[in-house]
N, CA, C and O atoms as a printed pandas DataFrame, in Angstrom:
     atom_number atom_name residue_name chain_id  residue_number  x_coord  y_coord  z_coord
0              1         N          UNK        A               1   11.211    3.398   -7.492
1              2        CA          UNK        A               1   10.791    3.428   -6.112
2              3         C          UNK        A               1   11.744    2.615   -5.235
3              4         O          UNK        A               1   11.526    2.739   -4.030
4              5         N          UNK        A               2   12.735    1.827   -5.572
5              6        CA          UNK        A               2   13.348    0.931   -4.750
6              7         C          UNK        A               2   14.997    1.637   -5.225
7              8         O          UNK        A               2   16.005    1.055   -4.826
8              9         N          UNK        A               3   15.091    2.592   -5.873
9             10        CA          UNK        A               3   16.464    3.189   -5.164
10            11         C          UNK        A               3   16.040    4.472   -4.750
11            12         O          UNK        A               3   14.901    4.934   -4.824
12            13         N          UNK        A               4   17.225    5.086   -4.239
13            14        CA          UNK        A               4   17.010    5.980   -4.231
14            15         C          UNK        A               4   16.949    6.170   -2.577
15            16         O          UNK        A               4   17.099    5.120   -1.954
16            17         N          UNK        A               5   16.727    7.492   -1.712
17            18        CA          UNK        A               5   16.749    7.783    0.087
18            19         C          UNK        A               5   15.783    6.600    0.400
19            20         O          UNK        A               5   15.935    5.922    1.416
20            21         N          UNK        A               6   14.433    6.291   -0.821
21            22        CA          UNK        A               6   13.354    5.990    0.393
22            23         C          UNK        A               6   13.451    4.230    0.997
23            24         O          UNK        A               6   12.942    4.043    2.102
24            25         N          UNK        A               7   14.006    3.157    0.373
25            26        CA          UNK        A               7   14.551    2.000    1.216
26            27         C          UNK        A               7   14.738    2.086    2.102
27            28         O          UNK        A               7   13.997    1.740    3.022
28            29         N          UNK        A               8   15.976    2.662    2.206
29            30        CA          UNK        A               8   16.950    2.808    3.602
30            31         C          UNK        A               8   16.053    3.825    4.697
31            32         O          UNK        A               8   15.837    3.554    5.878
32            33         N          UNK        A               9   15.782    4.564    4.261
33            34        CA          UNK        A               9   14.970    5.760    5.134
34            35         C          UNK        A               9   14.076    4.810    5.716
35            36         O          UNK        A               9   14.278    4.350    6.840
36            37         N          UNK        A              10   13.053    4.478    4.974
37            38        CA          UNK        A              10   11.824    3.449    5.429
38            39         C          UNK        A              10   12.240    2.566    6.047
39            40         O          UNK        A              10   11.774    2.582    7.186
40            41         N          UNK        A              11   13.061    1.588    5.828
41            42        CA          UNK        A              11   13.842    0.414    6.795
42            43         C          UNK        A              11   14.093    1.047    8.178
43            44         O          UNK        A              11   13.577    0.900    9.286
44            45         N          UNK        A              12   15.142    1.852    7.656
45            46        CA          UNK        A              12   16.067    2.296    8.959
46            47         C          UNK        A              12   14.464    2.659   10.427
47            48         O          UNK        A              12   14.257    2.314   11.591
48            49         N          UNK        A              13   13.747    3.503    9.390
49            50        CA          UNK        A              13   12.777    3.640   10.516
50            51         C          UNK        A              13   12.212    2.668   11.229
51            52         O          UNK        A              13   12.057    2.708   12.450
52            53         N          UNK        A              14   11.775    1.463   10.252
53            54        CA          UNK        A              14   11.279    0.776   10.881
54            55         C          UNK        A              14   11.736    0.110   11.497
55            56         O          UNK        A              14   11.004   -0.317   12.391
56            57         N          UNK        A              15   13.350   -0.488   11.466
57            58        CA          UNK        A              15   14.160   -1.204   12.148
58            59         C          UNK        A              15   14.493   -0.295   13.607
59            60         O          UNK        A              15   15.031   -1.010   14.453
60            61         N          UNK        A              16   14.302    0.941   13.991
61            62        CA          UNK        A              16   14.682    1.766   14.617
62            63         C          UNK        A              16   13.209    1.394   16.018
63            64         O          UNK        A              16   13.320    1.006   17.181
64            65         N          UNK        A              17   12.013    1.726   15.217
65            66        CA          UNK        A              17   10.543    1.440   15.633
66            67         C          UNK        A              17   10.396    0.139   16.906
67            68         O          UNK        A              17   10.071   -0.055   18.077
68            69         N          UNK        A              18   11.207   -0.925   14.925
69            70        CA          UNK        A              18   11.303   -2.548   15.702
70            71         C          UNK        A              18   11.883   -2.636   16.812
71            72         O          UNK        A              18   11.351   -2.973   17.870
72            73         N          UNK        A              19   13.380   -2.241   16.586
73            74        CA          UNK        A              19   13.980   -2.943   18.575
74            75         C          UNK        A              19   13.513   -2.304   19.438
75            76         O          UNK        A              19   13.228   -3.018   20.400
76            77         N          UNK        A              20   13.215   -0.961   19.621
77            78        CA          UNK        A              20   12.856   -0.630   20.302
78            79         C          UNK        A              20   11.645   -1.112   21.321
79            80         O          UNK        A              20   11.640   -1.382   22.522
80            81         N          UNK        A              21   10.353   -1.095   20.032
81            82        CA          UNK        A              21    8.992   -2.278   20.712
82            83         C          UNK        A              21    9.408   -3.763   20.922
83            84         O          UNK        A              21    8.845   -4.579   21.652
84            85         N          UNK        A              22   10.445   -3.942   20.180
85            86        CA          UNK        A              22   10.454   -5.500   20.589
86            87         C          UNK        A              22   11.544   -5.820   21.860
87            88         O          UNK        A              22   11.423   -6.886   22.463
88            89         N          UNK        A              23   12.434   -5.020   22.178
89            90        CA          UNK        A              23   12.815   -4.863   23.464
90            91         C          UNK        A              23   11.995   -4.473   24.605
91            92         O          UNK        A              23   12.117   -5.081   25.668
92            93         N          UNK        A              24   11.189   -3.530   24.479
93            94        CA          UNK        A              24   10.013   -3.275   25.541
94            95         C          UNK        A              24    9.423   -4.928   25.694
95            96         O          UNK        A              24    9.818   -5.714   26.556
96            97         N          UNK        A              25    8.669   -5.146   24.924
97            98        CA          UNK        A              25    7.960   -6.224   24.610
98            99         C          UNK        A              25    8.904   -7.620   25.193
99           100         O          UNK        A              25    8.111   -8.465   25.610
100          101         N          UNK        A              26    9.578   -7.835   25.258
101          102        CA          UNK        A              26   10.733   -8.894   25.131
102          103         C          UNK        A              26   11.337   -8.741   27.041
103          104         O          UNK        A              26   11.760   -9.654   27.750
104          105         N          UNK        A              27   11.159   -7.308   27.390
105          106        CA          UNK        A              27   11.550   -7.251   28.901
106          107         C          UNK        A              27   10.227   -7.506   29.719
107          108         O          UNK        A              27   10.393   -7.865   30.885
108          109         N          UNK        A              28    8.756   -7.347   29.199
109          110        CA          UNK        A              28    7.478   -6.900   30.041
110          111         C          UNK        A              28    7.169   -8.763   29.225
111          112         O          UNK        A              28    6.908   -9.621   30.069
112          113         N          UNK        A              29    7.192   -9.020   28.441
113          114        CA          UNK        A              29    5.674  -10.163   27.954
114          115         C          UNK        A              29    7.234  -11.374   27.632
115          116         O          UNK        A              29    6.900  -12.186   26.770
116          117         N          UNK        A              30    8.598  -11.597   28.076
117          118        CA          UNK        A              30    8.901  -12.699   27.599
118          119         C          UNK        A              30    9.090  -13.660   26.607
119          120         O          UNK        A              30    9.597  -14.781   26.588
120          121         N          UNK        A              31    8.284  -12.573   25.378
121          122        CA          UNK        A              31    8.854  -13.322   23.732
122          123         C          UNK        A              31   10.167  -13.176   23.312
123          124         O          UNK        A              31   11.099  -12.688   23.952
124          125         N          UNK        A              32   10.174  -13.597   22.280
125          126        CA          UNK        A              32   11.668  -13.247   21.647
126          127         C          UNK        A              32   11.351  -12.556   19.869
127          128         O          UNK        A              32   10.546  -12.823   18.977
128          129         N          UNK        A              33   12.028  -11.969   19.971
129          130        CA          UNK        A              33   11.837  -11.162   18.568
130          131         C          UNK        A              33   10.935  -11.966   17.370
131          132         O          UNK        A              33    9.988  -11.404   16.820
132          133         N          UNK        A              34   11.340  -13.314   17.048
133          134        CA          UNK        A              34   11.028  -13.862   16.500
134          135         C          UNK        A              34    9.157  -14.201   16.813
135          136         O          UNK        A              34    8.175  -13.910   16.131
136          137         N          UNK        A              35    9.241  -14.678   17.691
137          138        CA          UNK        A              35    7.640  -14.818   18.487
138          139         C          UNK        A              35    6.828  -13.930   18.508
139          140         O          UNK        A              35    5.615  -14.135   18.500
140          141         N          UNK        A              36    7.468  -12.582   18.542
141          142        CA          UNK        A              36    6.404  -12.001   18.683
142          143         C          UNK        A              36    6.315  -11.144   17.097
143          144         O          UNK        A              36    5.479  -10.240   17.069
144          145         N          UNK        A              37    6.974  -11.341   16.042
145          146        CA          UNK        A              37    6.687  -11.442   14.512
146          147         C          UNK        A              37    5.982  -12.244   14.241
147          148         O          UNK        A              37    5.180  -11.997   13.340
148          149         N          UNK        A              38    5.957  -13.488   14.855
149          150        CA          UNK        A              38    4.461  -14.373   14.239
150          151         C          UNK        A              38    3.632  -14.105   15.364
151          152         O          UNK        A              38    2.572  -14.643   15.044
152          153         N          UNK        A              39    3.542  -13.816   16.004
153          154        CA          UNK        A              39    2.342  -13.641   16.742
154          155         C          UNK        A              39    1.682  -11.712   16.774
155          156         O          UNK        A              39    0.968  -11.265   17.672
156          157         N          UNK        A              40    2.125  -10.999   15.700
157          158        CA          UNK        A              40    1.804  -10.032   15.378
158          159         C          UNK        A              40    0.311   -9.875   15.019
159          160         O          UNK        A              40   -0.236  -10.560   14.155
160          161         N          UNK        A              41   -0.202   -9.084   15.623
161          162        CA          UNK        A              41   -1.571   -8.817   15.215
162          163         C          UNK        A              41   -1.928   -8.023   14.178
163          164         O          UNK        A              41   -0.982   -7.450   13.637
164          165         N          UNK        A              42   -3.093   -7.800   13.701
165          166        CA          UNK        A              42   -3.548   -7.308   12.049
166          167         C          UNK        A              42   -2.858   -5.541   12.231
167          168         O          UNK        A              42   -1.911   -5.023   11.640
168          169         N          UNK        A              43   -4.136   -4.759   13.682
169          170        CA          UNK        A              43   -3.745   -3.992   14.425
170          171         C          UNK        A              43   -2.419   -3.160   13.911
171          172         O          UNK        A              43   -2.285   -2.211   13.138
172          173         N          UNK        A              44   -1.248   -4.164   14.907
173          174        CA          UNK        A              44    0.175   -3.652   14.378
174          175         C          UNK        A              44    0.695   -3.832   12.879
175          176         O          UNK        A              44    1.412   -2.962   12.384
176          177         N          UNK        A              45    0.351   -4.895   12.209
177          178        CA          UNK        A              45    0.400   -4.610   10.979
178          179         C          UNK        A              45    0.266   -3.238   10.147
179          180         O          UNK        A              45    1.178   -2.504    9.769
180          181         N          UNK        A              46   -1.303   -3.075    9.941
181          182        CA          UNK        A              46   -1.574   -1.820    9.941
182          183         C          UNK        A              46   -0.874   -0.793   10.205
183          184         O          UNK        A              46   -0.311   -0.285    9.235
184          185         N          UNK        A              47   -0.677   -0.175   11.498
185          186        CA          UNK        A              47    0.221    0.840   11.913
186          187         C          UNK        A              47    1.418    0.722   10.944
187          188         O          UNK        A              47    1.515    1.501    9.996
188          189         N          UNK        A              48    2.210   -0.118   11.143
189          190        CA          UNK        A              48    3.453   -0.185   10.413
190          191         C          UNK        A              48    3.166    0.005    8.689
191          192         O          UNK        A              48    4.096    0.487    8.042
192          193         N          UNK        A              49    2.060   -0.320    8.056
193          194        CA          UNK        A              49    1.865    0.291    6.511
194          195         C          UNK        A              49    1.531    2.128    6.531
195          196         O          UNK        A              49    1.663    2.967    5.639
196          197         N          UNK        A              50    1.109    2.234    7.806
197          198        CA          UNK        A              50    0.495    3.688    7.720
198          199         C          UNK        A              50    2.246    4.551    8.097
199          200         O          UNK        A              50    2.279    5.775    7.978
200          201         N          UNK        A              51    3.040    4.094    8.356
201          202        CA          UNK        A              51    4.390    4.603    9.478
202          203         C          UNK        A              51    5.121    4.280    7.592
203          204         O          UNK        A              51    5.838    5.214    7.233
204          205         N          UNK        A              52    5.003    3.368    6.749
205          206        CA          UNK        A              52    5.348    3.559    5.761
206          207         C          UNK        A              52    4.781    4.440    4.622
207          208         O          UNK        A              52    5.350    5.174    3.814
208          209         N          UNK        A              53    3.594    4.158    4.798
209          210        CA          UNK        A              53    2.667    5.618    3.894
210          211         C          UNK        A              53    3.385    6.774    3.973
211          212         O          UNK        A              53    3.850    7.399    3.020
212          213         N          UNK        A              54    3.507    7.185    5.730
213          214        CA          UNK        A              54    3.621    8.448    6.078
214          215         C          UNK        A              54    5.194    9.044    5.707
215          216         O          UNK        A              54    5.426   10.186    5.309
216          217         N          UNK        A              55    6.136    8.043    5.927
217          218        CA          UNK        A              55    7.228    7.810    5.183
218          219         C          UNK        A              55    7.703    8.196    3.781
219          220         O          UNK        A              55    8.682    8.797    3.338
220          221         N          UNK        A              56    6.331    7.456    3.125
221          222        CA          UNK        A              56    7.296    7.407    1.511
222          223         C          UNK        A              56    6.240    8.835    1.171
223          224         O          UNK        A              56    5.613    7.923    1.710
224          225         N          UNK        A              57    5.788    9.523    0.993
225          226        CA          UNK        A              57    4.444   10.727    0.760
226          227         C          UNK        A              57    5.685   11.718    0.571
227          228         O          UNK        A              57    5.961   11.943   -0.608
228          229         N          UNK        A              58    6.563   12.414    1.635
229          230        CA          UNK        A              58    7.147   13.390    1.572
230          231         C          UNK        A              58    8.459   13.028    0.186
231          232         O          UNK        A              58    8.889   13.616   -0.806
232          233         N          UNK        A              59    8.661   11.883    0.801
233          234        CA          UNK        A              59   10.027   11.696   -0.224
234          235         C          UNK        A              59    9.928   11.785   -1.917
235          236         O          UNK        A              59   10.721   12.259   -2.732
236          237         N          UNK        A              60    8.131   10.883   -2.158
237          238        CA          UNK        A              60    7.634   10.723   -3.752
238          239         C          UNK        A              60    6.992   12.626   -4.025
239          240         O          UNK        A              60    6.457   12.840   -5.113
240          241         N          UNK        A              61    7.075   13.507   -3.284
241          242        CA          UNK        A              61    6.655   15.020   -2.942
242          243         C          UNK        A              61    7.884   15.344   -3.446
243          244         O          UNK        A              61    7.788   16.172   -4.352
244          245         N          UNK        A              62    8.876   15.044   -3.228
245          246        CA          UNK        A              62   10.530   15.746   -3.311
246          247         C          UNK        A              62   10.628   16.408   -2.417
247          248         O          UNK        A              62   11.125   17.441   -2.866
248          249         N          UNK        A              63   10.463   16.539   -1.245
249          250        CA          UNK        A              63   10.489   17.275    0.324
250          251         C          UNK        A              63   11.955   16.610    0.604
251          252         O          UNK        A              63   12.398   15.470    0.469
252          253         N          UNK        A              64   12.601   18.071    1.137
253          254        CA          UNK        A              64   13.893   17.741    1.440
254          255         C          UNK        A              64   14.016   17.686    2.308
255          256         O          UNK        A              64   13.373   18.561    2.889
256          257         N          UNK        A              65   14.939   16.648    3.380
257          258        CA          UNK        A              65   15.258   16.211    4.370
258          259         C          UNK        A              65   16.273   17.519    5.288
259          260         O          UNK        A              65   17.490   17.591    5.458
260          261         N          UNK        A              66   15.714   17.969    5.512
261          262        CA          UNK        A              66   16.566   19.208    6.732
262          263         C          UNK        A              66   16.789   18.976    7.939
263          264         O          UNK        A              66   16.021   18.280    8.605
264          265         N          UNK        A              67   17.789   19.474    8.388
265          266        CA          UNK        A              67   18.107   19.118    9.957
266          267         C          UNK        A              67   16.948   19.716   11.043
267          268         O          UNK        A              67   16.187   20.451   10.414
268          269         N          UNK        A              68   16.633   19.645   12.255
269          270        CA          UNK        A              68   15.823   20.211   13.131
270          271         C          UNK        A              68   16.456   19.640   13.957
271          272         O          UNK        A              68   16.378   18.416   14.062
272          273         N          UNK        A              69   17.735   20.852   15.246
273          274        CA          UNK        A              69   18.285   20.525   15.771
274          275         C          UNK        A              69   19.180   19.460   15.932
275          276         O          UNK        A              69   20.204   19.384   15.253
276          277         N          UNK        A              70   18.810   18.464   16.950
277          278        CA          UNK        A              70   19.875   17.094   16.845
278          279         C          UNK        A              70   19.321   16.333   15.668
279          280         O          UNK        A              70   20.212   15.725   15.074
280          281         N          UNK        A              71   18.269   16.202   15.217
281          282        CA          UNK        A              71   17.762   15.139   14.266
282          283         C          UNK        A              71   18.284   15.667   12.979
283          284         O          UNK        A              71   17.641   16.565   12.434
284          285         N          UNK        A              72   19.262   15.264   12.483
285          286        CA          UNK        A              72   19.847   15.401   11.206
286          287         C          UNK        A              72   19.705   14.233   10.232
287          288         O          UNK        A              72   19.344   13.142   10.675
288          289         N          UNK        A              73   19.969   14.395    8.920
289          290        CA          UNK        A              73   19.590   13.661    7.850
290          291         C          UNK        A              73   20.381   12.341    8.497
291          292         O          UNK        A              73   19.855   11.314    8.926
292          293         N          UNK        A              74   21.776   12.666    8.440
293          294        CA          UNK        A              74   23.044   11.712    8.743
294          295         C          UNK        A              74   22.472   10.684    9.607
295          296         O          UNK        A              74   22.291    9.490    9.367
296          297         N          UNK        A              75   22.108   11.669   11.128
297          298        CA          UNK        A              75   21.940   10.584   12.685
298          299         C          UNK        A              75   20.642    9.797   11.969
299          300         O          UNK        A              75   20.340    8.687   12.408
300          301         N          UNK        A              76   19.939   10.333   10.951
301          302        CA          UNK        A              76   18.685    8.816   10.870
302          303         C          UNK        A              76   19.301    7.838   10.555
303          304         O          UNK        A              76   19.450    6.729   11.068
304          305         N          UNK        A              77   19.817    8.527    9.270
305          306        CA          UNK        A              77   20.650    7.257    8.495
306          307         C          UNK        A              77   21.579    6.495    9.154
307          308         O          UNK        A              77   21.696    5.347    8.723
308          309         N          UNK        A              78   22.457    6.896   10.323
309          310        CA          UNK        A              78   23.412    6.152   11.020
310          311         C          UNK        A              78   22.239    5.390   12.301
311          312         O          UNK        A              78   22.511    4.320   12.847
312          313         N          UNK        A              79   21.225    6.017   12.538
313          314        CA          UNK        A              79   20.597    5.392   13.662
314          315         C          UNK        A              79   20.227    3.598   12.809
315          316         O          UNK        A              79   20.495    2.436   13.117
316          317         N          UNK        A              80   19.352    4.406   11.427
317          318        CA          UNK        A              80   18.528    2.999   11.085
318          319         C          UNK        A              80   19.281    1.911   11.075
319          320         O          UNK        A              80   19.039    0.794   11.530
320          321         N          UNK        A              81   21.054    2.685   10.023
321          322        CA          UNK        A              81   21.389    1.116   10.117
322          323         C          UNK        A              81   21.667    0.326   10.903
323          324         O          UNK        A              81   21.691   -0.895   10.750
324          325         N          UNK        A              82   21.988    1.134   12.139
325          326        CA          UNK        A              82   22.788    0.700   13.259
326          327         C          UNK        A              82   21.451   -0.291   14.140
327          328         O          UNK        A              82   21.607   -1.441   14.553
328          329         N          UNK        A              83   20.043    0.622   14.270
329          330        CA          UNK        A              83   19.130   -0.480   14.331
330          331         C          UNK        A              83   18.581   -1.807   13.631
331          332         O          UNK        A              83   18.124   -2.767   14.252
332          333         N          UNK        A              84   18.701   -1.708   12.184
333          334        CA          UNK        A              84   19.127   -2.601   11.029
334          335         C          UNK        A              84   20.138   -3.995   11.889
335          336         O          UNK        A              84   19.793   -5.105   12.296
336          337         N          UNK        A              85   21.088   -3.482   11.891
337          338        CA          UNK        A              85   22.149   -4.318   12.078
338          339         C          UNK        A              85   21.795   -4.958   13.865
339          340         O          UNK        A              85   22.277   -6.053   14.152
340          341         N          UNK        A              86   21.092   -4.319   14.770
341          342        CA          UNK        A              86   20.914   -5.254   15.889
342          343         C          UNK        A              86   20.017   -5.702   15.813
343          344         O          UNK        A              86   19.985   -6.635   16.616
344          345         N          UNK        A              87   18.748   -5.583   15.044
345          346        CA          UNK        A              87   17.630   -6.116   14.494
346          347         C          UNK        A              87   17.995   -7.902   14.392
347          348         O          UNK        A              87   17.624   -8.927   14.964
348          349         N          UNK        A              88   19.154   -7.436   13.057
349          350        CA          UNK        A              88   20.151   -8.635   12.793
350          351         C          UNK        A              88   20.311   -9.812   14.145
351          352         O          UNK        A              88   19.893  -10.952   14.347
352          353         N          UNK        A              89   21.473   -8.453   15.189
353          354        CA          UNK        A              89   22.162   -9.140   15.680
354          355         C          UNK        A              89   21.511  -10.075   16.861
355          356         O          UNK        A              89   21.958  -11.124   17.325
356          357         N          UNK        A              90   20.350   -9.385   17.193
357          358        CA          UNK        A              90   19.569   -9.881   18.572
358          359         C          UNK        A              90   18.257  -11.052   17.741
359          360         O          UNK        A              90   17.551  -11.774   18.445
360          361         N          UNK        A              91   18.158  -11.040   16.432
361          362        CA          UNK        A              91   17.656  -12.154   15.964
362          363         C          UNK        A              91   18.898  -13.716   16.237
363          364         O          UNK        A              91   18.637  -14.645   17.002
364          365         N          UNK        A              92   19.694  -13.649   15.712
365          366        CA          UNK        A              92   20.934  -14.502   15.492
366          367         C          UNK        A              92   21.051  -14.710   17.354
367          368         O          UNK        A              92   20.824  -15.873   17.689
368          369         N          UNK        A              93   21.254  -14.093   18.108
369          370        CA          UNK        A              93   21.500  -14.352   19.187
370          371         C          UNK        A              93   20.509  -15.236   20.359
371          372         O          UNK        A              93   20.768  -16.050   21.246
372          373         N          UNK        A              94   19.069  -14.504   19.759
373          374        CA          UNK        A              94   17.984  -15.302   20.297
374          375         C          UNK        A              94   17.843  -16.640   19.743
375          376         O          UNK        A              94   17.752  -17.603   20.504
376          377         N          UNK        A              95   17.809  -16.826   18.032
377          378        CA          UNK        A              95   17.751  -18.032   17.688
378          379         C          UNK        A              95   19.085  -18.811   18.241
379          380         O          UNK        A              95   18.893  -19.885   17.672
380          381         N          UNK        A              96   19.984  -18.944   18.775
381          382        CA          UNK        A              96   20.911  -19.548   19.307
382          383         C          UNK        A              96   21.119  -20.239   20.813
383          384         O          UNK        A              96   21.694  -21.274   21.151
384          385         N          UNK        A              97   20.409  -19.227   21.561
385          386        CA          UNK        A              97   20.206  -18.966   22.851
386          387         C          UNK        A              97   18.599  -19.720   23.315
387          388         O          UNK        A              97   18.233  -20.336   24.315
388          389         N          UNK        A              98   18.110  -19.426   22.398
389          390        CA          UNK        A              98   16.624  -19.887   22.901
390          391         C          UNK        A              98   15.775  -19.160   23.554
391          392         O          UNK        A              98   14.593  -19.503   23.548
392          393         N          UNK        A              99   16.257  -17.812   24.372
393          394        CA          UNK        A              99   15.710  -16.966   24.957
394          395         C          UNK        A              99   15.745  -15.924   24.649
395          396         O          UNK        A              99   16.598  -15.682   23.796
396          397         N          UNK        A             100   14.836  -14.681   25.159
397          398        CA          UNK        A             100   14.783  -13.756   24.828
398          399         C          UNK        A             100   15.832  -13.068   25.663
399          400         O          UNK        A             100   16.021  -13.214   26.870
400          401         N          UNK        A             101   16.785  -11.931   24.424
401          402        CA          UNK        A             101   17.863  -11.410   25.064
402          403         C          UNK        A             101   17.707  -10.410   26.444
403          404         O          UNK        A             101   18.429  -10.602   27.423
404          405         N          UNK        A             102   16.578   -9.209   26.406
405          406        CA          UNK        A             102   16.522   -8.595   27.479
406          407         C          UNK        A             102   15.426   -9.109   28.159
407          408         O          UNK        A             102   15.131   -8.674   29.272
């Protein structure tokens, strides 16, 4: 279960999920990435096991990943890491800064 598409697939999504809400979140309520990971509610917890459920089901199925228009196998995989990696980068930047980046 830990090689194989579904890691990276599952990450990438969720890292994709993450900046996104935590940039919303970070421009409207003033936390910083970090803050608002501990101050996460049960709520969002939840969601995010069900966004992994829904995730790993097709992949442990053997359902193959097909393109549908722009959403191709590739652009997830280049999106997640690329969200992966600012996940990274806007952690490192906030803990430095003290503030929240957007």
């Amino acid at each position: 279960m830990f090689n194989g598409p579904a890691p990276e697939l599952i990450n990438g999504r969720l890292a994709m999920l993450g900046l996104v809400a935590g940039a919303w979140e970070e421009a409207h309520g003033g936390l910083t990435l970090a803050q608002q990971a501990a101050q996460m509610p049960l709520s969002e917890l939840l969601l995010l096991a069900v966004w992994v459920y829904a995730s790993l089901v097709p992949i442990l199925k053997g359902a193959k990943m097909e393109a549908f228009g722009w959403f191709t196998p590739r652009a997830e995989i280049t999106n997640g890491r690329a969200a992966m990696l600012g996940i990274a980068v806007l952690l490192f930047l906030e803990d430095k800064a003290g503030v929240p980046f957007f």
